[in-house]
C-alpha positions in Angstrom: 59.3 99.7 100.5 57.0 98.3 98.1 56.9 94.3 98.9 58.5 91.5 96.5 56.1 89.2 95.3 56.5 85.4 94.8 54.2 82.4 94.1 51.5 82.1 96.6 48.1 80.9 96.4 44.6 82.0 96.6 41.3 80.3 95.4 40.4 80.0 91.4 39.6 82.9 89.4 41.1 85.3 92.4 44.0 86.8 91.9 46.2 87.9 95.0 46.7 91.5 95.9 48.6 93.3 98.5 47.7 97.3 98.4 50.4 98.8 99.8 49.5 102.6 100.8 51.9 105.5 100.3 54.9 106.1 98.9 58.5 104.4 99.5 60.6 106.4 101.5 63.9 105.3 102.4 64.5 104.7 106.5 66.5 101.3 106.9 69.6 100.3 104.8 71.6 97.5 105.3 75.7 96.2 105.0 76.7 93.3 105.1 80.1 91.0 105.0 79.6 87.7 103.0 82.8 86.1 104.4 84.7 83.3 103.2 87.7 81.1 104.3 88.9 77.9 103.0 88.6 74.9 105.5 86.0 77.0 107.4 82.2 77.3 107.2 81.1 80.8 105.4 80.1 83.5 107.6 78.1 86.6 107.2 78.6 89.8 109.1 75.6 92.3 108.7 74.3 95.4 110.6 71.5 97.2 109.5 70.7 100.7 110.2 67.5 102.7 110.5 67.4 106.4 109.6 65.6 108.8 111.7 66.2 111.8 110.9 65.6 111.1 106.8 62.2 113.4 106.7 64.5 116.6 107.5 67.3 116.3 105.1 69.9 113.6 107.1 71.2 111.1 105.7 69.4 108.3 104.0 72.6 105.7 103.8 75.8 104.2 105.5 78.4 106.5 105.8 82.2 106.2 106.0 82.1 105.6 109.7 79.5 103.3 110.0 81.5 101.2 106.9 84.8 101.5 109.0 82.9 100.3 112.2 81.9 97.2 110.4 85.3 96.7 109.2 86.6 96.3 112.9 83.8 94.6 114.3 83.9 91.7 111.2 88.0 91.7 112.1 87.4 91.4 115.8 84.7 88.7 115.3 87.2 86.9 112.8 90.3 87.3 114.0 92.2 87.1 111.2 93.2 89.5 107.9 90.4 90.8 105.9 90.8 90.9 102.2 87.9 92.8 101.1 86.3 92.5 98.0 83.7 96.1 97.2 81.6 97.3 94.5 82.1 100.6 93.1 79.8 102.6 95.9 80.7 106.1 96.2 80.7 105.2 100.1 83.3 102.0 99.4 85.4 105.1 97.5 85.5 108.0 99.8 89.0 109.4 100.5 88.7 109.0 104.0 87.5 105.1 104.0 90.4 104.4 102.5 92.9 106.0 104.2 91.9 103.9 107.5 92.0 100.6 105.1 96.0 102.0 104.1 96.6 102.7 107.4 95.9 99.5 108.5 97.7 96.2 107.3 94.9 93.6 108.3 93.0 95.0 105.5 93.6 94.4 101.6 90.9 96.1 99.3 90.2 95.2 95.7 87.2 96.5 93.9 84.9 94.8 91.4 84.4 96.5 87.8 82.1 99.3 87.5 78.6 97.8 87.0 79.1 93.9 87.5 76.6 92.8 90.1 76.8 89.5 89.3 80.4 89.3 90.7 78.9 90.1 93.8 77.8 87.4 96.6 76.3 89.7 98.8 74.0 91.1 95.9 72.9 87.1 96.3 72.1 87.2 100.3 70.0 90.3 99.3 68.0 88.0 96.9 67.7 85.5 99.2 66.5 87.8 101.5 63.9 89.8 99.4 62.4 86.0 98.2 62.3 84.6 102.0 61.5 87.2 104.5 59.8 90.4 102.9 57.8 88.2 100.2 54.6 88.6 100.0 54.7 90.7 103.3 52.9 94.4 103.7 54.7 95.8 106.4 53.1 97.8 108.8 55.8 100.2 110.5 59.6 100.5 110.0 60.0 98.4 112.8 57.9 95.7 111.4 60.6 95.9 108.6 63.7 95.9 111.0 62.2 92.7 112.9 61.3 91.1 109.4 65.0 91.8 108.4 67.0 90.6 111.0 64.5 87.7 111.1 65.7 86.7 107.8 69.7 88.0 108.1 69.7 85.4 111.1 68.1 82.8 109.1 70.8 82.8 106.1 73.5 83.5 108.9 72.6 79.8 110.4 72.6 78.5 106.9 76.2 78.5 105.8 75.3 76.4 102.4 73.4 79.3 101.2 76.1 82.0 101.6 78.6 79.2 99.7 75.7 79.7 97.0 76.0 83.1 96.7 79.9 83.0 95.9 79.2 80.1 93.5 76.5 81.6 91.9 79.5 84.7 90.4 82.0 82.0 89.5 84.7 83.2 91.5 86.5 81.1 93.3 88.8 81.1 96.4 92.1 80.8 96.1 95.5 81.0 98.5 99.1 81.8 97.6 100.2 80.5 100.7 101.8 76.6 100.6 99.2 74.2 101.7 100.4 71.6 104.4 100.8 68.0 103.4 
């Protein structure tokens, strides 16, 4: 993973430069759950996934399972119905991810339009991420990476404001059919 850049300093005439040796190969990938309820502070749900076997042909992403897995652990950890809110990922798609989500009725599913990132809050928490913890930062192993990552997932976790950022930053906005009490 070649490292994000942002403004940093160095001494006149001397421009910064991180060298960066070999090529990007990809060994960690990350989901996440930016979640959202009305009267309650925001909450995101991540687990982030390092792939070992990648050099001899296995799988370099999240798989069906893995996406179902986070789907019960955020509804555990919530307690409450998920309506869930995807991109278009061929992983979000796959016949068998969705039978589980019509099999079971704490889950509603809607999907965003085909290439519209910007209705996305979670494509926001990975901005946030890329500016904060991997700027600027040549990492040295995979697990340098993983430690840098969850460093940084924990930091926006604590920080409730930013994730309300993120869903401000689409323009969407949460709304309820229920009656509100008076």
């Amino acid at each position: 993973m070649t490292p994000p850049t942002t403004r940093t300093w160095s001494r006149r005439g001397h421009t910064p430069v991180i060298r960066v040796r070999g090529r990007s190969q990809r060994r960690i990938s990350i989901a996440a759950l930016a979640c959202y309820k009305q009267g309650e502070r925001s909450r995101l749900i991540y687990r982030p996934k390092r792939h070992v076997d990648h050099k001899r042909g296995g799988r370099r992403s999240f798989t069906w399972t893995d996406y179902r897995d986070l789907l019960i652990a955020a509804h555990q950890q919530l307690a409450a119905p998920i309506v869930l809110v995807w991109d278009n990922l061929n992983v979000h798609r796959d016949r068998r991810l969705r039978e589980f989500i019509d099999t079971h009725d704490w889950i509603t599913c809607y999907f965003l339009p085909a290439y519209a990132p910007d209705l996305n809050p979670v494509e926001g928490i990975w901005s946030l991420l890329r500016r904060s913890s991997q700027a600027n930062t040549a990492f040295t192993d995979p697990d340098h990476l993983m430690s840098a990552l969850r460093h940084g997932l924990r930091q926006i976790q604590y920080r409730s404001n930013l994730i309300d950022g993120c869903l401000t930053e689409t323009g969407l906005t949460l709304t309820t059919s229920q009656q509100q009490g008076q």
